[in-house]
RORO-126180 format. One record per residue (C-alpha): chain; residue in three letters; residue number from 1; x negated, y negated, z negated. Coordinates in pm, 1 decimal. Each point is the difference from the previous one (the first is absolute). Example, Ala and Ser with C-alpha at 12.3 -4.5 7.8 and 13.67 -1.06 7.14 Angstrom:
  kette  rest   nr        xx        yy        zz
      A   ALA    1   -1230.0     450.0    -780.0
      A   SER    2    -137.0    -344.0      66.0
REM end
This chain:
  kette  rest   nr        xx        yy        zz
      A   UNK    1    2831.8    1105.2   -2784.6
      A   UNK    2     -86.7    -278.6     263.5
      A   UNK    3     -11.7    -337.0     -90.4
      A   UNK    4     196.9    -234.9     158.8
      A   UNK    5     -42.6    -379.3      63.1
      A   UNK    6     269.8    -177.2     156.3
      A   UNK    7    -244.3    -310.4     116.2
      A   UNK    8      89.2    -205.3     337.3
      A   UNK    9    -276.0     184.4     268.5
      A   UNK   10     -11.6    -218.7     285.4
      A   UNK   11    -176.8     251.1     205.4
      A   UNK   12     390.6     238.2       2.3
      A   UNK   13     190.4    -336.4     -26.1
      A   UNK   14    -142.3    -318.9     136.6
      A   UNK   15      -2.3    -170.5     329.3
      A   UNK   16    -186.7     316.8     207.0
      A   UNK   17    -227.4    -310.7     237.6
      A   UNK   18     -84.9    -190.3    -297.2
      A   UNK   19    -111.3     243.0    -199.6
      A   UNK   20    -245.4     170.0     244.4
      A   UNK   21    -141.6    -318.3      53.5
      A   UNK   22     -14.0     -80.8    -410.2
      A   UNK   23    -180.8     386.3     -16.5
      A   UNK   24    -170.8     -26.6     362.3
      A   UNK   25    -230.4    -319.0     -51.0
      A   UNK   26    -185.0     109.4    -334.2
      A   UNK   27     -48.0     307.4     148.8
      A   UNK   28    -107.1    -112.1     303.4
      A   UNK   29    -242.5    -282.8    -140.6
      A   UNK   30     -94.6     285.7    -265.3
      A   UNK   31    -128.7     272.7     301.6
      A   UNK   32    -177.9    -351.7     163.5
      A   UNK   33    -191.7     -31.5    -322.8
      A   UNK   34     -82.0     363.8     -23.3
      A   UNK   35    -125.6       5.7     380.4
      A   UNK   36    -192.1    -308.4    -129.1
      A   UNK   37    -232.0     202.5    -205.7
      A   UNK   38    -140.3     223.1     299.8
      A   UNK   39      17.4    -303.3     220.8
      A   UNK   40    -227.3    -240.6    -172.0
      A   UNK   41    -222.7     286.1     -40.2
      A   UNK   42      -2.9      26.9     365.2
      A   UNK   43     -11.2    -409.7      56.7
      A   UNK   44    -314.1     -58.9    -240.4
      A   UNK   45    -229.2     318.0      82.0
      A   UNK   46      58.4    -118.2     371.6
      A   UNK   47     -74.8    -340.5     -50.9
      A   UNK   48    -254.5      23.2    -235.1
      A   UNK   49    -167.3     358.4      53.1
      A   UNK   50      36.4      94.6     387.5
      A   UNK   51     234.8     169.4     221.4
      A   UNK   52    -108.9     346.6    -117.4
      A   UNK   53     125.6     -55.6    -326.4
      A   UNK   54     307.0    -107.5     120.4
      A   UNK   55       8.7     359.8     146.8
      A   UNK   56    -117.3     142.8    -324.8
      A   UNK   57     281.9    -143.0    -158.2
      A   UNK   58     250.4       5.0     217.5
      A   UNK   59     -53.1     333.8     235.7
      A   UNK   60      14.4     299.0     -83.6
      A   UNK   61      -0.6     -47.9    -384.4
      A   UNK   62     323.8    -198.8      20.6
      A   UNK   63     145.8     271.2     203.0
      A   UNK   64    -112.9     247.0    -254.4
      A   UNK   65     121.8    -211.8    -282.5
      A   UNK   66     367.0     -55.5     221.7
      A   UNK   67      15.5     393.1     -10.7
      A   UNK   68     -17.7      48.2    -349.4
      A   UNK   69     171.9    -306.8    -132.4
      A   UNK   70     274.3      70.4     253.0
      A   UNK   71     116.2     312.0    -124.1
      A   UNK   72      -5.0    -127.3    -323.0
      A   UNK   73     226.8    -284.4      66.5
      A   UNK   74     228.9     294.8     148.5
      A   UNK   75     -12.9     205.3    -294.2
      A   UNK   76      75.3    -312.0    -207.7
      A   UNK   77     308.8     -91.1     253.9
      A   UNK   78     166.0     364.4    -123.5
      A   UNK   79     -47.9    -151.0    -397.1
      A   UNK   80     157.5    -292.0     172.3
      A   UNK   81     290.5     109.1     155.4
      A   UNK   82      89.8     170.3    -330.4
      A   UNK   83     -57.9    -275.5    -205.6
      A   UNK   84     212.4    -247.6     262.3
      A   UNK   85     299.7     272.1      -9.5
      A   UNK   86      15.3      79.0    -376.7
      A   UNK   87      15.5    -395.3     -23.4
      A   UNK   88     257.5     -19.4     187.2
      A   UNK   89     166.5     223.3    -173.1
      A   UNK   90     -70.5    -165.1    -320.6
      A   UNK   91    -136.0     298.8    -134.8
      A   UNK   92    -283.0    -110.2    -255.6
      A   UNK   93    -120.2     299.7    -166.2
      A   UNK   94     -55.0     203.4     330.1
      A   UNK   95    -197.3    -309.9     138.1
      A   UNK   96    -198.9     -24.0    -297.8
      A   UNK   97    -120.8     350.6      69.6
      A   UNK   98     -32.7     -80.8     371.6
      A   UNK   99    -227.0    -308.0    -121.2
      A   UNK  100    -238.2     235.2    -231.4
      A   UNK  101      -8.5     302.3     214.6
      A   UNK  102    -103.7    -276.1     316.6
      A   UNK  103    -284.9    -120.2    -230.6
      A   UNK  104    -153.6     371.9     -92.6
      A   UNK  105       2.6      28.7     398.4
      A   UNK  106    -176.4    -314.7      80.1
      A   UNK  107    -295.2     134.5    -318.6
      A   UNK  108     -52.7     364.0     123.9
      A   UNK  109     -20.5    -143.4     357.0
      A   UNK  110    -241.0    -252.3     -72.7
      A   UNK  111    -241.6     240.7    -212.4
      A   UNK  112      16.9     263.1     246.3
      A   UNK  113     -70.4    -257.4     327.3
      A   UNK  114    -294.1    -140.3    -191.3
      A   UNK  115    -194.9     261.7      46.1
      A   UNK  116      82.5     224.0     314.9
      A   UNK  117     -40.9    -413.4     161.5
      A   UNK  118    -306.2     -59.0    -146.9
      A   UNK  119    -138.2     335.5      79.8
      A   UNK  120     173.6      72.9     384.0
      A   UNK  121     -79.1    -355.1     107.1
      A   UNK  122    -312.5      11.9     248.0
      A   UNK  123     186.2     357.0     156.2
      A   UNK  124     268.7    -251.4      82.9
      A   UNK  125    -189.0    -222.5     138.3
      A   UNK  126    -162.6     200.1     170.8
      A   UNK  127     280.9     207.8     146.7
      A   UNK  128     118.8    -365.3     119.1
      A   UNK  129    -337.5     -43.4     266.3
      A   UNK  130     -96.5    -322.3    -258.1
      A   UNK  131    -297.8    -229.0     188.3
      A   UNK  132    -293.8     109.3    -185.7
      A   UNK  133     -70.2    -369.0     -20.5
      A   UNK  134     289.0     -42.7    -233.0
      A   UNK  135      25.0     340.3    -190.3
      A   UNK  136    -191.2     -92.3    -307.4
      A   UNK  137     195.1    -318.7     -20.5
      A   UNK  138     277.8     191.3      40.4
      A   UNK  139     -52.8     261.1    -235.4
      A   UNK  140     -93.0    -202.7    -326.8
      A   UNK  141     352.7    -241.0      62.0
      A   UNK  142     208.0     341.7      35.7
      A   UNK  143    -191.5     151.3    -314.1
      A   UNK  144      32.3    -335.4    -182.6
      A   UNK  145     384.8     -25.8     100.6
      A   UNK  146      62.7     400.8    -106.8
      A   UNK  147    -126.1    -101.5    -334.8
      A   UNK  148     226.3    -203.3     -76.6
      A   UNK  149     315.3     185.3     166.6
      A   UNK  150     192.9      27.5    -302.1
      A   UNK  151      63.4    -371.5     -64.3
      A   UNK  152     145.9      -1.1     386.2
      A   UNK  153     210.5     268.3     -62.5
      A   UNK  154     130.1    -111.5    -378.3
      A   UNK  155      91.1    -336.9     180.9
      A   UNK  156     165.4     161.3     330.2
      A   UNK  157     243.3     207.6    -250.9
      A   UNK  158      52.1    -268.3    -236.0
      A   UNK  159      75.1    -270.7     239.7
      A   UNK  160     243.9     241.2     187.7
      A   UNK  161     161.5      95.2    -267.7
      A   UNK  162      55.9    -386.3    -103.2
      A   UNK  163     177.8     -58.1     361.3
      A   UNK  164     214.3     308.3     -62.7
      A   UNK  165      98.4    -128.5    -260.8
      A   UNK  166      88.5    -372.5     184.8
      A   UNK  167    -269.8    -180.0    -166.7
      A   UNK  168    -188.1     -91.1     345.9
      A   UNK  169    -200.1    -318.6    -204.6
      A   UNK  170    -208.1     155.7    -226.0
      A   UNK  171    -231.3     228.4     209.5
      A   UNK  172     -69.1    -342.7     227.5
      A   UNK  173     -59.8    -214.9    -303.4
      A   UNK  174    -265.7     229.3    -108.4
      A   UNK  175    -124.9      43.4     378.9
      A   UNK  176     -72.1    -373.2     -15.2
      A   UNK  177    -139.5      40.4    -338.4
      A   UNK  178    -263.9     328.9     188.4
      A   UNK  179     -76.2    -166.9     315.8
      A   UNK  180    -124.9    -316.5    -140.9
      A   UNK  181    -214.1     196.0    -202.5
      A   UNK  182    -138.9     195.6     275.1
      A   UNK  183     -75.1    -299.0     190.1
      A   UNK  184    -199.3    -139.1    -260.2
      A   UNK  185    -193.3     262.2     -75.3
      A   UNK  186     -73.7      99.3     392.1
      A   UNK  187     -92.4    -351.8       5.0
      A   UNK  188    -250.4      62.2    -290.9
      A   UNK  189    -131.5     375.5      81.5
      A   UNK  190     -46.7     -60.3     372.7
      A   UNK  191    -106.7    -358.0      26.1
      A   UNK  192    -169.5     -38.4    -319.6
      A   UNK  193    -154.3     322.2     -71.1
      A   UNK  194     -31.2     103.5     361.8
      A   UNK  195     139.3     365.2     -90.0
      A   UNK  196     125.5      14.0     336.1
      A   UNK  197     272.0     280.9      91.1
      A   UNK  198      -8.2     137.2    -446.7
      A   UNK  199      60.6    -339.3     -67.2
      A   UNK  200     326.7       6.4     223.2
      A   UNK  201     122.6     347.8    -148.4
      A   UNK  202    -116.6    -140.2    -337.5
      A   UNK  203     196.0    -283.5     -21.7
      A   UNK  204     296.3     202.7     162.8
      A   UNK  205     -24.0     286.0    -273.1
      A   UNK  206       4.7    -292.4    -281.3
      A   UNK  207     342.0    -150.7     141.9
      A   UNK  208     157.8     304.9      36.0
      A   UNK  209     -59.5     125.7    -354.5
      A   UNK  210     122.0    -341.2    -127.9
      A   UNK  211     325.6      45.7     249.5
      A   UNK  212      57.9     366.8    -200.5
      A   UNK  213     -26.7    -118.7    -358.5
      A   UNK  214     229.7    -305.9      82.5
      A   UNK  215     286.0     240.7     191.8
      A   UNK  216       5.5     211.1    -326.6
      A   UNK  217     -28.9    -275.2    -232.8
      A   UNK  218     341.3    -101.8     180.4
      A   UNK  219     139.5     293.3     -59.2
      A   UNK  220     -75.3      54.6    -328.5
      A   UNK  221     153.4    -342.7     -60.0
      A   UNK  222     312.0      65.4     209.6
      A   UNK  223     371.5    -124.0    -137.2
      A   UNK  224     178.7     171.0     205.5
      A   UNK  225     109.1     355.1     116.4
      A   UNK  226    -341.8     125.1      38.6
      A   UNK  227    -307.6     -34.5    -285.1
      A   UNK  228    -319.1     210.2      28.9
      A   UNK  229    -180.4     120.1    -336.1
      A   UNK  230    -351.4     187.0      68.2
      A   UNK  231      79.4     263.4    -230.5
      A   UNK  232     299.0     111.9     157.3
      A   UNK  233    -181.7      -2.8     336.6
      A   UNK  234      45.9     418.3      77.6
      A   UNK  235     166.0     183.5     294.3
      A   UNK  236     346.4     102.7     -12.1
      A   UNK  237      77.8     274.7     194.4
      A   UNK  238     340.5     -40.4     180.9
      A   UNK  239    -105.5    -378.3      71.0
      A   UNK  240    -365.4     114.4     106.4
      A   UNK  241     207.7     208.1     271.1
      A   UNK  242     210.8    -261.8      72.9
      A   UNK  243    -248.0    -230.5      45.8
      A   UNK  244    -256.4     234.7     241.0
      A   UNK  245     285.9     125.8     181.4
      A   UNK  246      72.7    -352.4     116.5
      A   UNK  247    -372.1    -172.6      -6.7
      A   UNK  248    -210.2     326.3     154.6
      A   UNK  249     140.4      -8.3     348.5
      A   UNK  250     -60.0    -368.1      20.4
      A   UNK  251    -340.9       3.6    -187.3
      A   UNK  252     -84.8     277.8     354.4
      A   UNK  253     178.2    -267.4     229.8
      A   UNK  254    -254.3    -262.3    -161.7
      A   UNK  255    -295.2     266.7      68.6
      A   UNK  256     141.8      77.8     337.3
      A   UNK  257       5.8    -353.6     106.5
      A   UNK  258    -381.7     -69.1    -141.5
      A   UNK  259    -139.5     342.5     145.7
      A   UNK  260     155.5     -92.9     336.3
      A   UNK  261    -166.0    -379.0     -74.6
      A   UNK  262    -367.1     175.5    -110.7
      A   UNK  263      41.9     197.9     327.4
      A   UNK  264      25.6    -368.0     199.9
      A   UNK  265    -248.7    -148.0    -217.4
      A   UNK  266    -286.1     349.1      55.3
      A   UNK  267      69.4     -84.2     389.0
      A   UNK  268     -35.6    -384.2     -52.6
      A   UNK  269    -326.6      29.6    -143.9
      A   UNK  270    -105.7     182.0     258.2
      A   UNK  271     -66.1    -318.8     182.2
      A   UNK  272    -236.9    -139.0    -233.1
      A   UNK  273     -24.2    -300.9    -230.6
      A   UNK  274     142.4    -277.5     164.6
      A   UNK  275     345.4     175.5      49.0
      A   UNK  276     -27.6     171.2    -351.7
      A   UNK  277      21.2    -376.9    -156.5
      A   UNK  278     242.3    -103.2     272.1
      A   UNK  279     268.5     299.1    -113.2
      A   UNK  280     -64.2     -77.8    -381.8
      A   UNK  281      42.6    -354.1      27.0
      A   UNK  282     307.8      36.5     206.9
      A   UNK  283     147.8     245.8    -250.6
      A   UNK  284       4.2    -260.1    -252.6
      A   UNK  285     172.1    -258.4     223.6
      A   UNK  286     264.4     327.5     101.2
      A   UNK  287      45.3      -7.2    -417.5
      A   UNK  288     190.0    -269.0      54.6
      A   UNK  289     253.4     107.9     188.4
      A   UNK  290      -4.8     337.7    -209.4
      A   UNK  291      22.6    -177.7    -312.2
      A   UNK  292     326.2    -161.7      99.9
      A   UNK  293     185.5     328.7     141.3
      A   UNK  294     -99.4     187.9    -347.9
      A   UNK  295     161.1    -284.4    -207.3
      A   UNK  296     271.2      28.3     249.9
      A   UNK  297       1.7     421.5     -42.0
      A   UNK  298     -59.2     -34.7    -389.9
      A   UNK  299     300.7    -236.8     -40.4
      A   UNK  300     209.5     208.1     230.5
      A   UNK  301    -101.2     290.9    -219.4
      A   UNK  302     104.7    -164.7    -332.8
      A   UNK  303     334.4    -114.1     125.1
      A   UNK  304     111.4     349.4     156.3
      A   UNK  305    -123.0     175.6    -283.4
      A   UNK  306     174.5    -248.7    -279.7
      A   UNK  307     269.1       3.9     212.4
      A   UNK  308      67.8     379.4      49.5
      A   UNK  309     -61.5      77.8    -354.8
      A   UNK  310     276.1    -200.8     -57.2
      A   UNK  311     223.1     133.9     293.6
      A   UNK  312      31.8    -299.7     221.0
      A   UNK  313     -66.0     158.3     308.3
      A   UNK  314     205.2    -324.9     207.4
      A   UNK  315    -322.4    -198.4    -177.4
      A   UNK  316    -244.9     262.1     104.3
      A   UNK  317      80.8     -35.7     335.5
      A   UNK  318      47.6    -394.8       3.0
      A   UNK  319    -335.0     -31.7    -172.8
      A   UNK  320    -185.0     217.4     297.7
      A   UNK  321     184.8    -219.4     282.3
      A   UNK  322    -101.7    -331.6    -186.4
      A   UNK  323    -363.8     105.9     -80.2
      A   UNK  324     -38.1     102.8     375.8
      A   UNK  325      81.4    -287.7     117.8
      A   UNK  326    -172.0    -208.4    -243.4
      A   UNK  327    -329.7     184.8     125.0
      A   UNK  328      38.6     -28.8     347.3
      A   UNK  329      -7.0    -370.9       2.0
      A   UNK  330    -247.6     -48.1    -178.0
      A   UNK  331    -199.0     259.6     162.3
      A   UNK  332      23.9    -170.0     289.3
      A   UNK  333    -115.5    -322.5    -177.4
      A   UNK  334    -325.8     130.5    -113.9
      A   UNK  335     -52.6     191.2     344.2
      A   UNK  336      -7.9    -358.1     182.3
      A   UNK  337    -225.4    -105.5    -281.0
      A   UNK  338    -260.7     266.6       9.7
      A   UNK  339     -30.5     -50.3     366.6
      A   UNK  340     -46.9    -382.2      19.3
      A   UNK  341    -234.2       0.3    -262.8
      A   UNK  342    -195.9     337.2      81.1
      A   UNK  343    -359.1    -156.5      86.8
      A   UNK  344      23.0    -234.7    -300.6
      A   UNK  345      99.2     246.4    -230.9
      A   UNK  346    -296.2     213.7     141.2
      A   UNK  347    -231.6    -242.1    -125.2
      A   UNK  348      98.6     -44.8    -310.1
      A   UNK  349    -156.4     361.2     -48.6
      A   UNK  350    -308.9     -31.1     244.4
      A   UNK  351    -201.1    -233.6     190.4
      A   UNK  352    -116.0     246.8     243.8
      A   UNK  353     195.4     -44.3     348.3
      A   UNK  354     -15.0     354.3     107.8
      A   UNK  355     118.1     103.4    -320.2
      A   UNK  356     327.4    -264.6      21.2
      A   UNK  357       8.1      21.5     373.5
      A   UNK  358     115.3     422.3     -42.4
      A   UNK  359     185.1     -65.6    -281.4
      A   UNK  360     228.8    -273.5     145.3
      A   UNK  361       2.5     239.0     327.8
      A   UNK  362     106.2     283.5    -230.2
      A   UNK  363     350.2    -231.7    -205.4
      A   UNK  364      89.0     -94.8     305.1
      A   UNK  365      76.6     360.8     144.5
      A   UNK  366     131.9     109.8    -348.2
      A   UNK  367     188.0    -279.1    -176.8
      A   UNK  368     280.9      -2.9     234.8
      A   UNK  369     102.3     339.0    -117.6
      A   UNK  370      61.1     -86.7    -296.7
      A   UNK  371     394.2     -61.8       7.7
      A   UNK  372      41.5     375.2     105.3
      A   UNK  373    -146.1     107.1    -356.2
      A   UNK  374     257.5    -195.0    -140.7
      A   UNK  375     273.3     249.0      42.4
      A   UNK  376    -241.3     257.2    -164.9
      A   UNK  377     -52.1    -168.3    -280.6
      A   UNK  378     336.9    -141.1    -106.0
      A   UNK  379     204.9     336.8     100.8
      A   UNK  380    -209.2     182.1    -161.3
      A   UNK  381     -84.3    -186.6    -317.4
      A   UNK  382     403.2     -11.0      40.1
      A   UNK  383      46.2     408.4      -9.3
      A   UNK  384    -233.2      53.1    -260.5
      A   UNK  385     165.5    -209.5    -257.2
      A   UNK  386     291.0     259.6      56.5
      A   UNK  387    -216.7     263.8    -100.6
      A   UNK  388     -77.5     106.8     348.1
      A   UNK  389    -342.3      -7.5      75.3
      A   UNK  390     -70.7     393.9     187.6
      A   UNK  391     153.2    -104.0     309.9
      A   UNK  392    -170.6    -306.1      37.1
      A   UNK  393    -330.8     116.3     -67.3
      A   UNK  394      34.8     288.9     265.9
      A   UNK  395     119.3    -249.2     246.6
      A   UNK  396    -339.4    -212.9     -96.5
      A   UNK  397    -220.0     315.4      34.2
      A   UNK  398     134.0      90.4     361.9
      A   UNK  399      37.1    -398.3     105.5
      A   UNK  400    -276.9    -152.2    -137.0
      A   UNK  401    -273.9     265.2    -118.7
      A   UNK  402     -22.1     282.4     233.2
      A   UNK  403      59.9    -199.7     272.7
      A   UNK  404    -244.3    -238.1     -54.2
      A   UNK  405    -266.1     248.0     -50.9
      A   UNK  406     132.8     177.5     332.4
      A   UNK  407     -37.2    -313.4     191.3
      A   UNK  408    -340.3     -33.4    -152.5
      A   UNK  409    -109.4     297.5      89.8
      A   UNK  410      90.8     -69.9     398.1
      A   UNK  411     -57.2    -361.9       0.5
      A   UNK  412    -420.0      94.1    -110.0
      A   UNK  413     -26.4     219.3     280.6
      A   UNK  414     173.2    -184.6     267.6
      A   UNK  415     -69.6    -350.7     -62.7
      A   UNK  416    -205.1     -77.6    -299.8
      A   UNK  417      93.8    -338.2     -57.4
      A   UNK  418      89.7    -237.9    -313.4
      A   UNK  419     322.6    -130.6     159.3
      A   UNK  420      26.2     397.9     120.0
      A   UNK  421     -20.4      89.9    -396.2
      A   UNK  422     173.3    -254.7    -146.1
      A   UNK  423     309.9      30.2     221.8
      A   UNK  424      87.4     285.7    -187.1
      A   UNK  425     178.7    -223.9    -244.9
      A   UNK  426     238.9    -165.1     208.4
      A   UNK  427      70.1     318.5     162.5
      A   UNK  428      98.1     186.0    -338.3
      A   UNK  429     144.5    -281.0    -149.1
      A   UNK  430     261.8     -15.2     273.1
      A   UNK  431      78.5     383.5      12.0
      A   UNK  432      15.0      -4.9    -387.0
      A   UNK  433     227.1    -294.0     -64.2
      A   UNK  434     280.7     131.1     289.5
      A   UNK  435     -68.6     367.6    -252.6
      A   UNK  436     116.5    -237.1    -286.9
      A   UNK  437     257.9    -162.3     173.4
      A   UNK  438     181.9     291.3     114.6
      A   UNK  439     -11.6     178.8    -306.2
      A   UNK  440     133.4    -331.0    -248.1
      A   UNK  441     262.7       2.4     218.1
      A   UNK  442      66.9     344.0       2.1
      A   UNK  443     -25.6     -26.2    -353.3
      A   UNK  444     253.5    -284.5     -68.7
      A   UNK  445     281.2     132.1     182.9
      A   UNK  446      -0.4     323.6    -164.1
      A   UNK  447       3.7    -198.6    -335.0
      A   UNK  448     274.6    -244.3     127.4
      A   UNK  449     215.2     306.4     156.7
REM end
C-alpha cells in the first residue's frame, strides 16, 4: 500500500510565477556556485601560473570532464523525473525506492568512471590534437579530477533528487558551504605551495567530496517524503528501468552535445596557444549564460513533472508558457551584459592582449545566439517532465549533433576559420529550436484535443 500525505505542495497548487521564481533563484545561484569551482581554478592558474595553464585547465580537460559529468547529470534527470512525479503524486513508498535505487546508480557509476578515466585519459587527450605544451598539465588535472569522480556524481544525484523533491535551498547552501572551501584551498595549494595545475584539481577534488557527504547527510536527515539510509541503498528493478528508460537518452544528448563541443575544441587547438586560452576562458564567461537556462530547464522540469504526476495538465502547460518567458528576458539581459563588458571580463582571466583580444572577438559572434537556445532548453526540459524524452533527443541528434559535425567537416575544408567553426552553433541552435517548437506544439494540441 502507498502512503499518502495530504500536505499543501505549492509546486501543484501555488501561484505558478511565484513559485518558479521561489525554486528558480536557489537553483540558479546554486549552478553559479558550482561553475565557481572550475572557474576560480581557471582565474588563479591564469593569474598566477601562465596562460598555458589556463589551457590545461580549462581546454580540453574541461571538455573531457563536460562529457562525462554531462551524461551523468542526464542519467540523474531520469531518477529525477521519477522522483518529481511520484511526489506529485504523493506516493512515498515508491519515491523512497526511487531515492535508494538513484543512490546505487550514482556508486556503481562513480567506481566504474574512476578507473576507465584515470586509465583512458592521455588517449583522450590525445584524440583531441592537445598542444603538447599543455598535455602534461592537462593530463595530471584530468587524472586528479577522475579520482575523485564519485564525490561529483554522489552530489549531482543527491542535489537533483533534493529539487525533485521542491527543496531547491539545500543543494545551494551546501554549494556556498564547497566553493568557499575550494577557494581557500586553491588559494593555499597554488599560491602557497606553488603546486601549480594539481594544486587546482586538488583543491577542486577536496570541495567536491565535502559537497557529497553534505547532500547525503541531508538526506539521511530528511523530514519529509523522502529519507535516505545507506543500508537500504540497492537497485530495484522496475524503478532501475524506470529510471534508465528516462535518464539514458538524455545522459547520450549530454554526450552528444560534449562530443560535438570536443570536435570544436580538437579544431580550436589547432591554432595554437593563444586561441586555446582564448576559447577556455570564454567558456567560462558562456557558463554564465548556461548556468541560468539550466536553472531555468531544471525548474521547468520539476514543475511539469510534479505537476503531471498529479494530473494538472492546464498547470503543465501554464508553467512551460511562464518559464519561457521568464527566460527570454532575462536572456536578453545577460546577452547585453556579456557584450558590454567582454574585454573586461577577458581580463579578469588573462593579462595577455592576444589572448583577450580573440576571446572578446570570439563572445561577440556567439553570445547573441543565445536567445535561440532558449526554446531548446525550456521545451524540452518541458517534454521531459512528461515522461517524453525519445523524441527530443532524436530531434537534438539530427539538429544539433550531426549537423554540427557535418558543417565541421565542410567548414575545415572550405574555409578554415575560428568564426568559420564556431558558427556552427548559431546555425544548429536555430534549426534545433524551430525542431522543438514545432513538435511542443504539435504535442499540446493533441493533448488539448
Amino acid at each position: 500500500m502507498e502512503t499518502v500525505r495530504q500536505t499543501r505542495n505549492e509546486i501543484t497548487e501555488g501561484v505558478i510565477w511565484k513559485q518558479l521564481l521561489l525554486f528558480f533563484f536557489p537553483i540558479l545561484l546554486g549552478t553559479f556556485f558550482q561553475q565557481l569551482y572550475n572557474t576560480i581554478d581557471s582565474v588563479i592558474v591564469g593569474q598566477f601560473v601562465g596562460k598555458e595553464a589556463l589551457a590545461s585547465v580549462g581546454g580540453s580537460s574541461a571538455q573531457i570532464v563536460s562529457l562525462v559529468v554531462g551524461f551523468f547529470t542526464g542519467l540523474s534527470s531520469g531518477a529525477a523525473v521519477t522522483i518529481a512525479q511520484f511526489t506529485g503524486a504523493k506516493k512515498e513508498e515508491t519515491a523512497n525506492a526511487g531515492l535508494h535505487n538513484a543512490y546505487a546508480i550514482a556508486a556503481a557509476g562513480g567506481i566504474a568512471l574512476t578507473f576507465i578515466g584515470i586509465l583512458a585519459a592521455p588517449f583522450m587527450l590525445r584524440l583531441m590534437n592537445t598542444p603538447a605544451q599543455i598535455m602534461d598539465g592537462s593530463l595530471i588535472y584530468l587524472r586528479i579530477y577522475f579520482a575523485g569522480i564519485l564525490f561529483v556524481l554522489v552530489y549531482n544525484m543527491g542535489s537533483a533528487i533534493l529539487r525533485a523533491a521542491g527543496d531547491s535551498k539545500s543543494p545551494l547552501y551546501i554549494l556556498i558551504i564547497c566553493c568557499v572551501i575550494n577557494i581557500v584551498l586553491d588559494t593555499v595549494f597554488v599560491l602557497l605551495f606553488h603546486m601549480g595545475v594539481a594544486g587546482a584539481a586538488i583543491a577542486t577534488l577536496i570541495a567536491q567530496a565535502v559537497s557529497a557527504v553534505l547532500v547525503t547527510l541531508k538526506l539521511m536527515r530528511s523530514g519529509g517524503l523522502l529519507r535516505l539510509s545507506l543500508r537500504k541503498i540497492r537497485f530495484h528493478g522496475t524503478l532501475l528501468k524506470m529510471q534508465l528508460k528516462l535518464g539514458l537518452p538524455t545522459g547520450f544528448e549530454s554526450i552528444l552535445f560534449a562530443i560535438t563541443n570536443i570536435a570544436i575544441q580538437a579544431a580550436i587547438n589547432t591554432f595554437g596557444t593563444d586561441t586555446t586560452a582564448a576559447w577556455s576562458a570564454y567558456g567560462k564567461l558562456d557558463a554564465i549564460f548556461w548556468m541560468v537556462s539550466t536553472a531555468f530547464g531544471i525548474s521547468i522540469t520539476t514543475f511539469v513533472g510534479q505537476n503531471y504526476g498529479a494530473g494538472k495538465m492546464d498547470r503543465v502547460r501554464r508553467s512551460t508558457r511562464v518559464c519561457l518567458c521568464m527566460d527570454l528576458v532575462v536572456s536578453f539581459v545577460l546577452v547585453a551584459v556579456l557584450i558590454g563588458a567582454r574585454t573586461i571580463l577577458f581580463r579578469l582571466f588573462t593579462t595577455d592582449d592576444a589572448v583577450v583580444q580573440i576571446g572578446a572577438d570570439m563572445l561577440l559572434f556567439i553570445t547573441p545566439w543565445y536567445i535561440v537556445y532558449v526554446f531548446i532548453e525550456i521545451l524540452g526540459g518541458s517534454l521531459r517532465g512528461r515522461g517524453n524524452v525519445i523524441v527530443p533527443v532524436v530531434i537534438t541528434l539530427l539538429g544539433v549533433c550531426v549537423l554540427r559535425i557535418i558543417w565541421l567537416a565542410g567548414v575545415l575544408k572550405i574555409s578554415p576559420t575560428i568564426h568559420a567553426i564556431i558558427f556552427s552553433y548559431p546555425v544548429t541552435w536555430v534549426i534545433t529550436a524551430l525542431a522543438f517548437i514545432g513538435y511542443y506544439l504539435l504535442k499540446s494540441r493533441k493533448q488539448s484535443s
